[in-house]
N, C-alpha and C positions, 0 to 999 in steps of 0.2 A: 452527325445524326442521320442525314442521310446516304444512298451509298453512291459512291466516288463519279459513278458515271452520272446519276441527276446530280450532284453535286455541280459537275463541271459544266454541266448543260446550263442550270439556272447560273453559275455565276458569269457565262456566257451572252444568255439573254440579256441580261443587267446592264451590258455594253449599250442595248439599243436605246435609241432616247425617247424620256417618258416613260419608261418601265424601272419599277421598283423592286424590293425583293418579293412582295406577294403577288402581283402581276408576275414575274418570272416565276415563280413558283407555279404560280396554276396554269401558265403555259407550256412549263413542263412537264407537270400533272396531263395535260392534255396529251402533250404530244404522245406520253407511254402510252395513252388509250388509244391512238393510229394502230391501224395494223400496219405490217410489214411494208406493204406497197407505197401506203400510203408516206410512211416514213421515210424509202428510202427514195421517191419522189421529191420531198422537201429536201432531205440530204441533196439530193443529185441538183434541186432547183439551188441550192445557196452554191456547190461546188461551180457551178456554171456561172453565176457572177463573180466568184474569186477566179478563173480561170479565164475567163469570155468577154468581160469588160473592160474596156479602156477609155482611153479620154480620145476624141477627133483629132487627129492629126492637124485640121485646121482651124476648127472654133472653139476645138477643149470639150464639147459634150460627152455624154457617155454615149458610146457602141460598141455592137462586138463585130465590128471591120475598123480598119485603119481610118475611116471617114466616113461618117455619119449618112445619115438619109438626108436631111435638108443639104447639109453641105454637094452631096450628088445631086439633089434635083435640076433638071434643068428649066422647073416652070418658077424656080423663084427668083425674083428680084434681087441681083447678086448684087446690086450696087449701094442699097439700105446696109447696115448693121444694127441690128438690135443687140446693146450690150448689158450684160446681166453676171452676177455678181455668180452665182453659182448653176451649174447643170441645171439642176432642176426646177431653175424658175423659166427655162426654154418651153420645158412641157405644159403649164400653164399658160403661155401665149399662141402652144401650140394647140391644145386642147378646144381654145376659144375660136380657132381658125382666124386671130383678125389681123396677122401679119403674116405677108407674104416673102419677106426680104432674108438675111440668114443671120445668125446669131454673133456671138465671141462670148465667151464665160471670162472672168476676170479671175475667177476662184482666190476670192477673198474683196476686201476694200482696205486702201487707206488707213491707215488706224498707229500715228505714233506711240501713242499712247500702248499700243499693245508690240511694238518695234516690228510691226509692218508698212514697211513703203513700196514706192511706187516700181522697185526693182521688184520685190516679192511679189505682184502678182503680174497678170502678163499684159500689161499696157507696152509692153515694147514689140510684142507680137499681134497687138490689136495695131499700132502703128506701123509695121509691116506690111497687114493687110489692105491697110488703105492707102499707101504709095503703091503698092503693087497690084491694086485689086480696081482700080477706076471708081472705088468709095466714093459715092455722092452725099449721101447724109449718114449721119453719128447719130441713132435714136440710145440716151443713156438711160434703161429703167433698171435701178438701183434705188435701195428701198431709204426713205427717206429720213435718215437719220444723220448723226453731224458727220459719220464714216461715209457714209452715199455723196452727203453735201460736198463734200472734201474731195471722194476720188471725181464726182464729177466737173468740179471746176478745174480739177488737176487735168485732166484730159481734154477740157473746152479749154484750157490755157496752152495746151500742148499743138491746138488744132487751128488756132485762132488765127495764124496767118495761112493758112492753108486755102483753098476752093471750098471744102465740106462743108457741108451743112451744120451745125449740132446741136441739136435735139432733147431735152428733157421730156419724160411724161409728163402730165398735167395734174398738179397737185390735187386733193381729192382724194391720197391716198394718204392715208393717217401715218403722219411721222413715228419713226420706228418700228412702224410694221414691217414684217416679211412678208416678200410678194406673196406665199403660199398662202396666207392668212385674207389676202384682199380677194373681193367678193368679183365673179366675173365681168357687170357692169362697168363698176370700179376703174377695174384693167383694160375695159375695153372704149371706154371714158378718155380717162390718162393718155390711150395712145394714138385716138382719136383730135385729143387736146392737146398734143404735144406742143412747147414752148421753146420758141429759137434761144437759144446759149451762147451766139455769135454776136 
């Protein structure tokens, strides 16, 4: 029905999540209405994330160098870890300004039940960093559901005879939420409140 180029475009958009076919539809509706510049702007801004992004060399975020901006700073607290299940719950902590130490993304949790373990995500590279890095404390904010509850006693059982500290947020964050989802207090609450694991 329609022709081949919005075709591909809206069944395109559909990939992003939360968007349906009428949402794609009228996003693509929209975009014909760009003019040229404007189009090839959005073209060139999605080329540039397929091209320009990668993951940290050392804590897994996303940048476009080999090693992120926190992981370069040198006004942060290198010896904290704040660990977090996905990229993007980094920017959220970072947004809030209330931690100053540096990250590790785990990119995933625990989850038998979906035949992911402790090899599939990278708790042997967060263990890495803390023999090799003079790691004082293990802050775990992973969103609390029975995947979070799981990977974090898996890694406070991995840490237990160690020096390190380990660290949960402070409850207050509604089980099963996603960090995106909790309110900045909330998260600034939690890591204010954090609870020993040791």
């Amino acid at each position: 029905m329609y022709p081949e180029s919005l075709k591909i475009l809206i069944d395109n958009l559909k990939n992003l999540p939360g968007i349906g076919s009428k949402t794609a539809e009228r996003l693509a509706f929209c975009m014909i209405d760009f003019d040229k510049d404007k189009l090839t702007d959005f073209s060139n801004a999605i080329s540039n994330v397929r091209d320009n992004i990668n993951k940290c060399e050392i804590c897994g975020s996303i940048t476009d160098n080999k090693v992120c901006n926190v992981c370069l700073s040198n006004s942060r607290e290198k010896n904290i870890i704040l660990v977090v299940e996905k990229a993007k719950d980094i920017y959220l902590f970072e947004k809030l300004g209330i931690f100053n130490g540096v990250y590790h993304v785990l990119n995933g949790l625990i989850s038998p039940l979906d035949g992911i373990g402790p090899q599939d995500i990278t708790i042997s590279k967060l263990l890495d960093r803390i023999n090799n890095d003079n790691i004082t404390e293990v802050i775990l904010a992973l969103k609390p559901s029975i995947e979070g509850e799981t990977t974090m006693q898996y890694i406070s059982q991995l840490l237990k005879s160690s020096n390190v500290i380990v660290t949960k947020i402070a409850t207050g964050v509604p089980m099963g939420t996603d960090m995106e989802y909790i309110d900045s207090l909330t998260l600034e609450m939690a890591i204010d409140e954090r609870k020993n694991m040791n």
